[in-house]
C-alpha positions, -999 to +999 in steps of 0.1 A: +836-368-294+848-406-302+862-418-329+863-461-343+886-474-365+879-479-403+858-502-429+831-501-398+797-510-406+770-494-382+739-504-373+708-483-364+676-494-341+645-479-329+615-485-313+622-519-295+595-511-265+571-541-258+535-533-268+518-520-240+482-529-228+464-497-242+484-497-277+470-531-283+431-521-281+439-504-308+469-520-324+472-559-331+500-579-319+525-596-339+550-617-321+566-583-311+588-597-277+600-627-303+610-599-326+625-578-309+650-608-295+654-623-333+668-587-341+691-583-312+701-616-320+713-608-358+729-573-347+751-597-321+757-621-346+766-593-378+790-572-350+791-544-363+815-518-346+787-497-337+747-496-329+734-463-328+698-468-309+673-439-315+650-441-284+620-461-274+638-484-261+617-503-236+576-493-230+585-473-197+619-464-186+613-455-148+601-494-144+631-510-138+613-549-146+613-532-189+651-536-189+658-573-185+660-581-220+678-548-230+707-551-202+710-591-214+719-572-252+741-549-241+759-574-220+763-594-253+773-564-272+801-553-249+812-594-254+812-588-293+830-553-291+801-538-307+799-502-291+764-492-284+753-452-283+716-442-277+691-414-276+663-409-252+625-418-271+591-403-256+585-440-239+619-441-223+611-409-200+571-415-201+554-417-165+583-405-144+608-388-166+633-381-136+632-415-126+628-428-167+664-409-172+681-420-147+673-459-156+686-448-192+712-428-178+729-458-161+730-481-195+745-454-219+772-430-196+781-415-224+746-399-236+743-362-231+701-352-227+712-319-249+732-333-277+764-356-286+781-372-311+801-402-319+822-409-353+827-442-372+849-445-397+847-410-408+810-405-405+798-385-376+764-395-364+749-364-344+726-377-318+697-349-309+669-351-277+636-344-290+614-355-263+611-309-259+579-317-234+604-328-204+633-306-214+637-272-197+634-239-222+672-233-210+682-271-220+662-269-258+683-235-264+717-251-251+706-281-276+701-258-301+733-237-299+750-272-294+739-286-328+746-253-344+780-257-335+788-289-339+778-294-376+800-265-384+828-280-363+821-314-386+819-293-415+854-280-406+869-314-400+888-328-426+889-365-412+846-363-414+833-371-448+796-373-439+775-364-411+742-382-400+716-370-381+692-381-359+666-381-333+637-399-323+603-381-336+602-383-372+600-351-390+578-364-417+558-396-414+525-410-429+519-427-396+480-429-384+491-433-350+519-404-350+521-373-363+552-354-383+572-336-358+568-300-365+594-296-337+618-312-353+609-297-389+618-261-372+643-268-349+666-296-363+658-299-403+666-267-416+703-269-402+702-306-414+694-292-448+719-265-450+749-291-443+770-303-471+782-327-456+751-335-439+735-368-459+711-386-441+685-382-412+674-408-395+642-415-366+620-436-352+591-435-331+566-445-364+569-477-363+570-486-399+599-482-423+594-451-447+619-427-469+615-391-477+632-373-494+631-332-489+653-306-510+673-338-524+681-349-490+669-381-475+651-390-443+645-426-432+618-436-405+629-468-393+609-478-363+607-517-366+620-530-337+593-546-319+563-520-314+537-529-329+528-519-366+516-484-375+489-482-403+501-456-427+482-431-448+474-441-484+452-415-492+461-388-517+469-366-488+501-386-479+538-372-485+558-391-514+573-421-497+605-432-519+598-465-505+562-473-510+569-510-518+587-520-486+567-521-456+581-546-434+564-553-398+604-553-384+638-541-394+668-523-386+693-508-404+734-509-411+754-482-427+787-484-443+809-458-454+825-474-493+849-444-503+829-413-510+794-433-508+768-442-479+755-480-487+722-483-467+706-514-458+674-521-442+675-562-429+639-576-423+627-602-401+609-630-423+573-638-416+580-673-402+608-657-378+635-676-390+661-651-402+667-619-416+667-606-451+681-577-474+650-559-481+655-520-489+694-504-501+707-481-516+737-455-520+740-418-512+773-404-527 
């Protein structure tokens, strides 16, 4: 475990892969490269002391031409004293997953494929793999025990006030494209929901920003880094999205820890590119 200083604002990302050919048959493009550099560019600029990314971060991780742009942000990061932690996404080991890992491997040291975490200002963001096609049945049950034990370790802990959690595949979702991990639903949310301390769960890999909210606990989708937009469902069939209203084509997020509350903030990219806005907040106590 680390731990960063106090009054910290954190920053979450996911889903900053460049469109590949075959999504875009299907999928329409939307200045997604100039996106995903006008949101790298704000994170720099707003420094917050730490970026957690949840996966997907470039279209095929064992191609070693997808990580230009990403190694030119984390070079401007480590300038800016922003410390950057990340999670493996279902691109980032697609193709070769050996050779996808190691690629990922070398940018984050500190990532562990079965479970870490990392604590700013006295929230504990739990970091889980849920790419379970490429990991071994021995490496899912190490995760599992792993997780197990660390939220009852945080749980424990007086220094942690809140614990987030996330992981890549989003448990619910009223993607088109995607479907609702039922992986994660069995293997990560009923732990997540048992935790008192436990407040907010946060994915990607939909690439649209959505809210949930399960058993009074929240779950944010917020996969608007650069992949291109996922039609959602709007039929009667969909789950309840607390955030119906905001559908932005990019985003990320920054959480900040203000006494006993979580302020949540999801910053979108205006439709002329020029800047970034305040479009979705609000407060978990």
């Amino acid at each position: 475990m680390q731990t960063d200083s106090t009054g910290a604002e954190m920053a979450f990302i996911a889903d900053t892969q460049a469109p590949m050919w075959i999504e875009a048959v299907f999928l329409r493009k939307n200045n997604n490269a100039k996106a995903t550099a006008a949101i790298f560019t704000d994170v720099v600029s707003r420094k917050p002391k730490t970026l957690y990314w949840l996966g997907d971060i470039v279209a095929l991780g064992y191609k070693a031409g997808t990580w230009l742009m990403i190694d030119q942000f984390l070079t401007e990061c480590r300038k800016g004293g922003i410390d950057v932690h990340a999670i493996l996404g279902n691109h980032d080991v697609m193709g070769r997953p050996k050779r996808g890992m190691l690629n990922f491997q070398r940018r984050f040291p500190e990532h562990v494929p079965t479970g870490y975490y990392h604590v700013t200002d006295s929230v504990a963001v739990i970091m889980l793999n849920s790419n379970f096609n490429v990991m071994s049945p021995t490496a899912q049950a190490e995760q599992q025990v792993w997780y197990g034990t660390a939220l009852t370790t945080l749980e424990n802990d007086t220094a942690i006030k809140s614990i987030i959690v996330t992981c890549h595949h989003a448990p619910y979702t009223n993607s088109r494209i995607v479907s609702s991990s039922k992986n994660v639903q069995q293997r990560f949310v009923p732990l997540y929901l048992k935790s008192k301390k436990a407040k907010l769960f946060i994915t990607g890999h939909a690439h649209a920003f959505e809210r949930f909210r399960v058993e009074n606990k929240d779950f944010l989708v917020i996969g608007g880094g650069g992949g291109l937009t996922q039609p959602l469902n709007t039929s009667s069939s969909r789950m309840a999205d607390e955030a119906t209203e905001y559908k932005p084509h990019f985003h990320y997020l920054t959480v900040r820890r203000d006494d006993e509350q979580l302020l949540i903030t999801s910053h979108r990219l205006k439709a002329d590119l020029s800047g970034f806005e305040d479009g979705y907040t609000f407060a978990i106590t």
